[in-house]
N, C-alpha and C positions, 0 to 999 in steps of 0.2 A: 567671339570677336572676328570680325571680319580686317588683317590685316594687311599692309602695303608698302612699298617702298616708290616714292614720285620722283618724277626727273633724271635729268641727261648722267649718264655715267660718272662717278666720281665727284657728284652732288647730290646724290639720293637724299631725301629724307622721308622718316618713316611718317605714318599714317594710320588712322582706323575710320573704318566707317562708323556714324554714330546710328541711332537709331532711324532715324530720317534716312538713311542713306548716304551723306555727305561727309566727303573727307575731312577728316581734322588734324592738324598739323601736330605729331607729335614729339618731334624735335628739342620742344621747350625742358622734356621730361625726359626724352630717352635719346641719347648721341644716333643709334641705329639697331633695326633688327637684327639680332645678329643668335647665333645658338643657343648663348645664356638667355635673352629673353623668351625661347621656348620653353624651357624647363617648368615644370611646374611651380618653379616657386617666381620665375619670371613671368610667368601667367599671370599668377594671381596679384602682380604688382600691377600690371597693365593693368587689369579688371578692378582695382580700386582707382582708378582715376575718372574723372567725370568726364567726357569727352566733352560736353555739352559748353565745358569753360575755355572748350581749347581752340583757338583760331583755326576758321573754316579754310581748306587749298581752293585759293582760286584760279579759274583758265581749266586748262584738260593738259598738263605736264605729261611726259612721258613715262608710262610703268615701268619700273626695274623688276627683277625677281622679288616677290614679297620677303624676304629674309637673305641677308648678305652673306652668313656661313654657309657653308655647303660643302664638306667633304668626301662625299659617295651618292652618284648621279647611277641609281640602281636601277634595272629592268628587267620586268618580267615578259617573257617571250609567249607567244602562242598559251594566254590563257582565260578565252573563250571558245567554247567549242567550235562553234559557228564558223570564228575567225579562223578557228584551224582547218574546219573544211573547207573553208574559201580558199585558202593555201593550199591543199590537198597533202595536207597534214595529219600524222595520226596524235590524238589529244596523248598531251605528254602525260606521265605516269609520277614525275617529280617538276613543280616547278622549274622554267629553262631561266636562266640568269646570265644576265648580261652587263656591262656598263657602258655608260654615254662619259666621256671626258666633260669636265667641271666647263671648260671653254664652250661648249656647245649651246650649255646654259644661256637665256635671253628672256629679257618682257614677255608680255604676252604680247605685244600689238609689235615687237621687232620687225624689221626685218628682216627676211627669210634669203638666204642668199643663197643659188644653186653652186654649188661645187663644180670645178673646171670640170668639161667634159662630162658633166649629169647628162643622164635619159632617163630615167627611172625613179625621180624622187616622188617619195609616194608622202602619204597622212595617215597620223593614229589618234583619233582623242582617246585621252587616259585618263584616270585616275591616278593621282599624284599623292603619297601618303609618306607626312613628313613626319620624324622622329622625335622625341623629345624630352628622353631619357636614356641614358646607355644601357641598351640592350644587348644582353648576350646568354643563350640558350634559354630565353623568355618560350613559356609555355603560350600554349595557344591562348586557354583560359584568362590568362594577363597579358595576353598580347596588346589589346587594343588600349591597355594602360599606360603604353609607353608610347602612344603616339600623339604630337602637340596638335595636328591639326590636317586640312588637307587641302588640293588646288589640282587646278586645271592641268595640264601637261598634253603638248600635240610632240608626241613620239616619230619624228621627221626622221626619213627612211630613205636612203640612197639602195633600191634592191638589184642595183647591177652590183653594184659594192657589196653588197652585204651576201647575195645570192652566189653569183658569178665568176666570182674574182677571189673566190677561195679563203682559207680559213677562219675565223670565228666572224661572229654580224658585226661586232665592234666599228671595223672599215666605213661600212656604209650606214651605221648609227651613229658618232661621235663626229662628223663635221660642223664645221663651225653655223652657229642660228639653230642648229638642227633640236632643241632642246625648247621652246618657249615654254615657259613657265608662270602662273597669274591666271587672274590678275590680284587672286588676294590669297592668304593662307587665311584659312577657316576655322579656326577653334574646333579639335573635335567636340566639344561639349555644344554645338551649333550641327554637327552631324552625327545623329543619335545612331543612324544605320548606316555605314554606309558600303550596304549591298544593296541600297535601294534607291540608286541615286541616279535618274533618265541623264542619257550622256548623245549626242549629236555633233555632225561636222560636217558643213558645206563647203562648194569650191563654186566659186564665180554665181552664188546662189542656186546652186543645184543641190539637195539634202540627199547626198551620200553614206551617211551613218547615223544610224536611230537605233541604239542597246542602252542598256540597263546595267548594273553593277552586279545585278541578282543575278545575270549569267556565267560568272565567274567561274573556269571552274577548284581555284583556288580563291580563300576569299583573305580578304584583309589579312585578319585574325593569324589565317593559317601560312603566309608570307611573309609576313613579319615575323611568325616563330621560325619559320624553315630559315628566314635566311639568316638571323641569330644565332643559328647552327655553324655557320660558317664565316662568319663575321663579329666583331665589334660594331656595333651603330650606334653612333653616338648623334648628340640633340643638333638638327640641321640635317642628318641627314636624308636623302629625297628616295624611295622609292614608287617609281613608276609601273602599275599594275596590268597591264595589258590593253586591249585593244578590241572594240565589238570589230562584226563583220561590215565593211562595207569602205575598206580599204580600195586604194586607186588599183592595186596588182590583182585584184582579184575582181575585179570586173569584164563583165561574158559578152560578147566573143574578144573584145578588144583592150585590155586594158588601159587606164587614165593617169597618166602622169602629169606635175605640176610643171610649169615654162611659168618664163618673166612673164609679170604681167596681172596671172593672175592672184584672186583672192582668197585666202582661206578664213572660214569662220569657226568657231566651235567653244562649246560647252557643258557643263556641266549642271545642275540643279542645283541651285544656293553654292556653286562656289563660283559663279560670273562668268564672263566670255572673253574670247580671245578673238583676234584680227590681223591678217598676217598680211602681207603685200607680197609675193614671191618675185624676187631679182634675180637677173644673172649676174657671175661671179664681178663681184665688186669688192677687194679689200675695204676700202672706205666706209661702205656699210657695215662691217662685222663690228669695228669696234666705235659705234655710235650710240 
C-alpha cells in the first residue's frame, strides 16, 4: 500500500493510493496514520478494506508526512562509498549515526526555508526506512521483519553548520524544513529489495544525483540491526540511510549551494517524488 497524509497542518487526513493510482479518502475508517497503524496487525486492517468504495481526494491538497507519529528522526552518515570520496572521506568501519529533531520533519513538496545566515545548504536524496515493530537487538537475519514500510527523505544539510562551526553534524542537519519526508510510506511488502531501488535529485533541472541503493555500504538489513544495538525503535520510527554521490559540497572545482528561489526535485523508484521551493529565512513558512 502506498500510504498518505493530505492537507494543511492540523487537518491532515489519511489516504491510500488505490490501484489506479488515485487517492481515496480514508478518514471514514481510520481518525489518522499514526504508529499503531504501522504495526502489523494495523497493516493488515488497512489491507482488508476495499479502497475502491472509498471516496476519491479531489484538487492536489497539500502532502503532510505520510504518518503523524514519529519519535526518532534517525541518520546514517557517509554510507556510500562514492559519497564518501566525494567528501574526501575515509568509508566508515561502523555505521556514523546521527539525529535530525522531530521539528525538521515536512511534506514532501514544503517548503524549504534557508536558515539566518545560510551559505552552504546543500541536498541528499535518501532512503527513508520506517519501523514498525519495537525493535531491540533484532538480528540482521530478522531485521527487515520489523520494518512497516519505506519513503523518500531529502537529508537537507547546513555544511557551514555541520562542518565549520564545530561539534557533532546535528547543528547543521536538524533546522527547521530541513527534513522533507513523502510523499507516501510504502508497504514493505511493495518493496521486495530494497538495495535495488534507482534514487535521483535535481536542482533548477540540472540531474545532480543518479545512485542505487545497491551501493550501500551498509545495507538495510544490517542498520536497522546495528542501531537496535543501541536503541529501542519503536513503530514510527524513521530511519534515514544515506546518501549517493553527487551532493552540491562536493562538486569540482566550485561547489553548489541552494539560495531563494530555487527548485529542488527528487526521487526514488516506486516510492514517488518530491518538490521543494527553496526560501529565505521566513518564520511564516516553517509552520504552514
Amino acid at each position: 500500500m502506498k500510504l498518505m497524509r493530505l492537507g494543511p497542518k492540523g487537518s491532515e487526513r489519511p489516504a491510500a493510493l488505490d490501484a489506479q493510482g488515485r487517492a481515496r479518502d480514508l478518514s471514514g475508517v481510520l481518525a489518522d496514520i499514526t504508529a499503531s497503524t504501522l504495526t502489523p496487525a494495523g497493516l493488515a486492517k488497512l489491507r482488508s478494506i476495499d479502497l475502491a468504495a472509498l471516496p476519491i481526494v479531489e484538487g492536489t491538497p497539500q502532502h503532510a508526512p505520510p504518518w503523524a507519529s514519529c519519535e526518532k528522526f534517525l541518520c546514517i552518515g557517509l554510507n556510500y562509498a562514492d559519497h564518501a570520496a566525494e567528501a574526501g572521506l575515509p568509508i566508515p568501519k561502523e555505521p556514523i549515526l546521527f539525529m535530525k529533531p522531530i521539528s525538521a520533519r515536512v511534506g514532501c513538496n514544503h517548503a524549504l526555508v534557508l536558515p539566518q545566515g545560510s551559505v552552504k545548504t546543500d541536498w541528499e536524496v535518501e532512503l527513508g526506512v520506517v519501523i514498525g515493530t519495537k525493535t531491540r537487538y533484532v538480528s540482521e537475519a530478522d531485521a527487515l521483519k520489523h520494518v512497516a514500510g519505506y519513503c523518500v527523505v531529502n537529508d537537507v544539510s547546513e555544511r557551514e553548520y555541520q562542518i565549520e562551526r564545530g561539534g557533532t553534524w546535528d547543528k547543521g542537519k536538524g533546522c527547521d524544513t530541513f527534513g522533507p519526508v513523502g510523499p507516501y510510506l510504502v508497504t514493505a511488502d511493495e518493496v521486495p529489495d530494497p538495495q535495488a531501488l534507482p534514487m535521483w535529485l535535481e536542482v533548477n533541472g540540472h540531474r545532480y544525483q543518479n545512485g542505487s541503493t545497491r551501493t550501500m555500504i551498509f545495507s538495510v538489513a544490517q542498520l536497522v540491526s546495528y542501531v537496535s544495538r543501541f536503541m529501542t525503535l519503536h513503530p514510527g520510527d524513521l530511519i534515514s540511510t544515506g546518501t549517493p554521490p553527487g551532493v552540491g559540497m562536493g562538486v569540482k572545482p566550485n561547489p553548489v549551494y541552494l539560495k531563494a528561489g530555487d527548485v529542488v526535485r527528487l526521487g526514488i523508484e516506486g516510492l514517488g517524488e518530491q518538490r521543494q521551493v527553496v526560501h529565505a529565512w521566513d518564520p511564516a513558512l516553517i509552520d504552514g
